[in-house]
N, C-alpha and C positions, 0 to 999 in steps of 0.2 A: 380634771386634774386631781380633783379629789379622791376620787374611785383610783386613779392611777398612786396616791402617794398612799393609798390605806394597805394595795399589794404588799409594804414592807413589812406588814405585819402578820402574813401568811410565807412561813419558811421554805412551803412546799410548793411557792411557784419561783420561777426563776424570771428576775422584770429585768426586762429591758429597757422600762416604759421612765420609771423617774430621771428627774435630769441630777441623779447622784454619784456625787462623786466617791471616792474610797475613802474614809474616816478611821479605817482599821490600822491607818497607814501612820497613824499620830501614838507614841508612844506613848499608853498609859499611866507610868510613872512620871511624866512631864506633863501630862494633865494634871496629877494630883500633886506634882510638886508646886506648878505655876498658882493654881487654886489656893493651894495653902500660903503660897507668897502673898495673894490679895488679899488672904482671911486676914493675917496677922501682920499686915502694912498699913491697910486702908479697910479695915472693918465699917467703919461709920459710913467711908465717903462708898462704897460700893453697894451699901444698905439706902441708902439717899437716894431721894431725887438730882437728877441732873439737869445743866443747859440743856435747854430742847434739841440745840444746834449742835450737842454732843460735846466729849473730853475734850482737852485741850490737846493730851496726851495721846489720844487715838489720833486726832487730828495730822499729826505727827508721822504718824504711823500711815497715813493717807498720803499724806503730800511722798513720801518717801517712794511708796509701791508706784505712783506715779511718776516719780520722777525715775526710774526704770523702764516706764512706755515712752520716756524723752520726752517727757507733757511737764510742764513748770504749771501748780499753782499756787495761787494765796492762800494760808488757808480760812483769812475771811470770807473765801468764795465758795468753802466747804461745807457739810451738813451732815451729820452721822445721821443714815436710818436705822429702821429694824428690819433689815437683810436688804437686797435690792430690789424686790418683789415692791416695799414701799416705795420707793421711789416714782416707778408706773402710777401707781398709785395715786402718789400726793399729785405730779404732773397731771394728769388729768382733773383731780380735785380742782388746781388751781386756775386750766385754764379750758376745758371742754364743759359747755352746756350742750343740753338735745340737742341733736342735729349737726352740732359741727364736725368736722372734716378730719378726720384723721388718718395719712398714707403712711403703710408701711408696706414692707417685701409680701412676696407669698412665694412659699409658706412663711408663716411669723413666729412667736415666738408662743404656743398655747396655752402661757398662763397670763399672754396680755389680752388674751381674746374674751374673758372674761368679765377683766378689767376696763377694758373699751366698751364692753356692752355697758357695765354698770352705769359708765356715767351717757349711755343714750348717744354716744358718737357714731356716726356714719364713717367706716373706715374703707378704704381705698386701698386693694391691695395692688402693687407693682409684681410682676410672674420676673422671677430672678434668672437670670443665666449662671454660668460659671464661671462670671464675674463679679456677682450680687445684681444688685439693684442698678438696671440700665438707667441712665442719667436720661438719655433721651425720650425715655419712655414716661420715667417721672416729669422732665418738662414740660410735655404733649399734655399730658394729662391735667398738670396746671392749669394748661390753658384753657381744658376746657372748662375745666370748673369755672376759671376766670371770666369765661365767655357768659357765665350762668351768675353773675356776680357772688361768686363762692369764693372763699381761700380756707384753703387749712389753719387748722390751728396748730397742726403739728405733723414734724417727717420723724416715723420713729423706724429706726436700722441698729442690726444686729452688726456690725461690720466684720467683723473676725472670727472666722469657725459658726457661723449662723447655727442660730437653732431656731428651727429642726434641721435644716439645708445640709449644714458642714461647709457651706462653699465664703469665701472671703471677698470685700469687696476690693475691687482692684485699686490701684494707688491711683489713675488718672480720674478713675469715676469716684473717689473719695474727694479728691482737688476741685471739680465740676461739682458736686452735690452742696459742700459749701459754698462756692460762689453763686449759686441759683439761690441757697439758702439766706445770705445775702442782698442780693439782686432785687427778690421777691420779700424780704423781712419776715421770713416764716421760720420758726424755730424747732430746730432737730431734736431730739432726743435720743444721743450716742450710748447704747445698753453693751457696755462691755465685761461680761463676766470673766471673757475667755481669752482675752487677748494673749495673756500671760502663758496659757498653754497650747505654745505654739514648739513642732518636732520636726519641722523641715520649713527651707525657707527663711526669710529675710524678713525681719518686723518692719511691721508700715505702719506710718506716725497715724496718732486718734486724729479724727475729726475734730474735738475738741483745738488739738495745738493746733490744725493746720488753719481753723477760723481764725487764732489767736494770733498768728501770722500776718493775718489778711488784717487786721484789727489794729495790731501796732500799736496795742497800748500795753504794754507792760507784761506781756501773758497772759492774757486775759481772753475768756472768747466771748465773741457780745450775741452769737444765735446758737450756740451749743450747749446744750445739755449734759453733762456727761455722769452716769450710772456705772457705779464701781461697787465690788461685793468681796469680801475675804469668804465667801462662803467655799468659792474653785480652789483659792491659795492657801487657803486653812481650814475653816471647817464650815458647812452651814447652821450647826445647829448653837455658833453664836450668834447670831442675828444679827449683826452689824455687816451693814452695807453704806453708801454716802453719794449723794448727788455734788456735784461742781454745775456751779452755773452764775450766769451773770446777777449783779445783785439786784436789781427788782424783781426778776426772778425768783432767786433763792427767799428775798422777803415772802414772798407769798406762801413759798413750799413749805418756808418755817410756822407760817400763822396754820398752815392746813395740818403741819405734824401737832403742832400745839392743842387742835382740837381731837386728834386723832389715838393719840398717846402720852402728849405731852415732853415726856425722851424714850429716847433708846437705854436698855439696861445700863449701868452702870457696871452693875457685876460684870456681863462680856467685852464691855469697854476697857474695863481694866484686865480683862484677862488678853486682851488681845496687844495691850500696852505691855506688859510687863512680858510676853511672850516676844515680842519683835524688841523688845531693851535687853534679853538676856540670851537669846537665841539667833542662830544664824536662819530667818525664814528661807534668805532665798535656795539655801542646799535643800532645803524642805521644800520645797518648790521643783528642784530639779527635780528630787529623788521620785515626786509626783510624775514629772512629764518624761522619763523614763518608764514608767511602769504605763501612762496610760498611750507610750508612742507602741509600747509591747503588746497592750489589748485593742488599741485601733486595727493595728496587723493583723491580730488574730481574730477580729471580726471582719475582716477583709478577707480572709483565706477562708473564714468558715463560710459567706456568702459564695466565693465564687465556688466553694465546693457542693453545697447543698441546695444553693439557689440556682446556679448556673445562667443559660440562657431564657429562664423565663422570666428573670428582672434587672432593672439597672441599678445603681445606687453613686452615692460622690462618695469623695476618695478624699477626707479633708486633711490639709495640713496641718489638725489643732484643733482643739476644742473636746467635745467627749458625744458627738452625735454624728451617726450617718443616716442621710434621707435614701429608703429605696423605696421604690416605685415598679408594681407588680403590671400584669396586664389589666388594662381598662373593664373589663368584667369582673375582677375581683372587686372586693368592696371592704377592705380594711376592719373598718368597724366590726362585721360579721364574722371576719375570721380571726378579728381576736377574741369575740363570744367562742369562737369554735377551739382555739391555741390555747385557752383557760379552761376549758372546759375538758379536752382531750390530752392536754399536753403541759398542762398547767407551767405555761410562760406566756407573757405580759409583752406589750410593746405600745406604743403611740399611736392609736390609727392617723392615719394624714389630715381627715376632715377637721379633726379639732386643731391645724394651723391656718383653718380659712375661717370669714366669717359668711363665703355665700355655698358651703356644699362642695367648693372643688376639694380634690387632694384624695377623692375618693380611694382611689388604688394606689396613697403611697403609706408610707409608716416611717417613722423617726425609732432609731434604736439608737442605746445607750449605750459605751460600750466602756466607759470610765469607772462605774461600781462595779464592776463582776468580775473573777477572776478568771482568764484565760480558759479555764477548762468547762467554765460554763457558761462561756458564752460559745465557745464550740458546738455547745449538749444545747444550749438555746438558741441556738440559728437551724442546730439539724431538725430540732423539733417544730420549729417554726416551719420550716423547706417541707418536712413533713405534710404538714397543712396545706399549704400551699400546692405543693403538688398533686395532695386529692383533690383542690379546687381547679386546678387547670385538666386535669382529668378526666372529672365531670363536665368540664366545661366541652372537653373535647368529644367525650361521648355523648352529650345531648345534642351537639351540632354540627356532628360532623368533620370539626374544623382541624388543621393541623395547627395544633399548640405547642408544639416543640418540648414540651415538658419534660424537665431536669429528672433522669436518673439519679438514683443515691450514687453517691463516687467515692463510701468509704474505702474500699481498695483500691483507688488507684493513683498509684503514686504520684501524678503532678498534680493531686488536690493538691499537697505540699506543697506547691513552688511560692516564692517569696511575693509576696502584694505588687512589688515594684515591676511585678511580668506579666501582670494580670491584664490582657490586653479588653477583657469586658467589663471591667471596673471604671465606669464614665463617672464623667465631671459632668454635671448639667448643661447640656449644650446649648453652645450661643444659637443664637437665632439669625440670621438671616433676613434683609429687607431691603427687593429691588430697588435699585433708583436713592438709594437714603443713607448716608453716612452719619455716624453716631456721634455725636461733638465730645462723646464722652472717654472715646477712647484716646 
């Protein structure tokens, strides 16, 4: 992830690869107007140290964005980090030693794969459909562990727009994952960056409220986690992101920030108060998810045009990633050595969202920072690649590879995303004899 976010500092390749969004999109004169609002309002308190557990004022500013995903909370149940990357973070701090258990989707999310190594956790990926995370699948697996006298320490899920995936989890397997979570006392950690950018489709409540349901105590959820960031809705380079979670919980996550940093800036805290007291965020919010529902399209029409029949990919309704998935002899990793090297553009190989080697032949691309025309010029250049490697492949063995001609002449490269009949959703799977409790 490092090597992938140092690309932005070479203008001469074009990345697919970071998970950024567009920041060009924030009028620079309301940068330096809102800046000067905190110079000359709150000089002292933005210079200061802060509550560990962050402003009072940003807190505000939390409960509100939330109450837009239909989520009520207190906001003594809130916590300001420094982006939402801490949050993984401190949740492990507080509750993974060697060895314990930690299940999440596959693929995951590749900057928690790090994270989870750090602190020595054994993680347990679930292989997702195009529904997310099979509930049945996650049960089963419970139990074996169960059978080994093991339990997790934690279910961590992407639920909306997954990253790397793109694909969302369905409403009935969000309903089931809380009640096993539940059932069994194991507690989730709900990472929702993306919920917000959502361009087709119908919002489905957090995991968070639908525990907090089940709980009946005030709003409150007693095994959710929940991970929220202004970095998707505003920018990431203020570092303010915030955990919700139950309070013995949150006391632990507060003593681990304590050691950690002590607070979150004060300077972006107020910059992020005084921006949502004097601005309409959520028009700044649309105006985002119009422009990034215009380059999901356009990385969907440059795939089926340059990639064609040698790969598949999801088609997400939201978020700012699409998972494709090349032929099984391809090797990701190698041919982004070969696309940076020949072609100088960037992508995600697949292996870095597992932690045992799968995912070899798929890649996560970006399609939220780049504009339309080159993400065009960086799929054709990628298809490029790719298409010498299936090639080759087919010249050293013979085999019929089907391998995508260029299609810039032909006019149904153009047709609109919505007709794309080779544009898959990660297919469910199938299991004689077995019905899923989850659906």
């Amino acid at each position: 992830m490092r090597d992938m976010m140092s690309l932005t500092e070479r203008p001469e390749v074009i990345s697919l690869a970071g998970g950024l969004p567009d920041t060009s999109t924030f009028p620079p004169e309301l940068y330096a107007k809102l800046m000067s609002k905190v110079a000359a309002e709150q000089t002292a308190k933005a210079l200061q140290y802060g509550p560990t557990e962050g402003l009072a004022a940003v807190m505000d500013c939390i409960v509100e964005v939330m109450a837009c995903e239909q989520t009520a909370v207190d906001p003594d149940e809130v916590m300001v980090t420094t982006g939402g990357q801490q949050v993984i973070d401190l949740v492990c701090k507080a509750l993974i030693d060697p060895g314990d258990v930690i299940v999440a989707e596959a693929p995951t999310y590749p900057g928690a794969v790090p994270t989870f190594g750090a602190y020595q956790a054994e993680v347990l990926q679930i292989e997702m459909d195009s529904d997310g995370m099979p509930i049945d699948e996650l049960e089963a697996s419970l139990d074996r562990l169960a059978a080994q006298g093991r339990k997790p320490k934690l279910i961590y899920t992407i639920p909306n727009f997954q990253n790397p995936g793109g694909v969302t989890m369905s409403l009935p397997r969000r309903r089931r994952l809380v009640e096993v979570a539940r059932e069994r006392e194991i507690l989730v950690l709900e990472d929702n960056p993306y919920g917000m950018l959502r361009y087709e489709g119908d919002p489905l409540p957090t995991l968070y409220s639908l525990d907090a349901q089940l709980a009946g105590r005030g709003g409150a959820s007693d095994f959710v986690i929940y991970l929220g960031t202004f970095s998707k809705i505003l920018s990431p380079g203020v570092r303010v992101g915030w955990a919700v979670a139950p309070p013995p919980v949150l006391e632990k996550l507060n003593l681990g920030k304590q050691g950690a940093d002590l607070c979150s800036s004060p300077v972006t805290q107020l910059f992020v108060a005084a921006y949502f007291h004097s601005y309409d965020w959520r028009s700044y919010l649309e105006r985002l998810r119009g422009l990034y529902h215009a380059r999901r399209d356009a990385m969907l029409a440059a795939l089926q045009q340059h990639f064609g029949s040698s790969a598949q990919w999801t088609r997400p309704q939201g978020g700012m990633f699409i998972w494709a998935t090349l032929p099984d002899y391809i090797d990701t990793t190698d041919l982004l050595a070969r696309a940076l090297e020949t072609e100088d553009v960037a992508f995600v190989p697949g292996r870095s969202a597992y932690v045992d080697g799968r995912g070899a032949s798929s890649m996560r691309l970006n399609f939220a920072g780049v504009a339309e025309a080159d993400i065009a010029e960086a799929v054709r250049r990628i298809g490029r690649v790719v298409s010498e490697q299936v090639g080759l492949f087919g010249t050293l063995t013979g085999a019929e590879t089907g391998a995508a001609e260029p299609q810039e002449d032909r006019p149904e490269a153009d047709a609109q995303p919505e007709a794309m009949a080779d544009v898959l959703e990660l297919p469910k799977r199938q299991r004689e004899g077995r019905q899923r409790r989850s659906r």
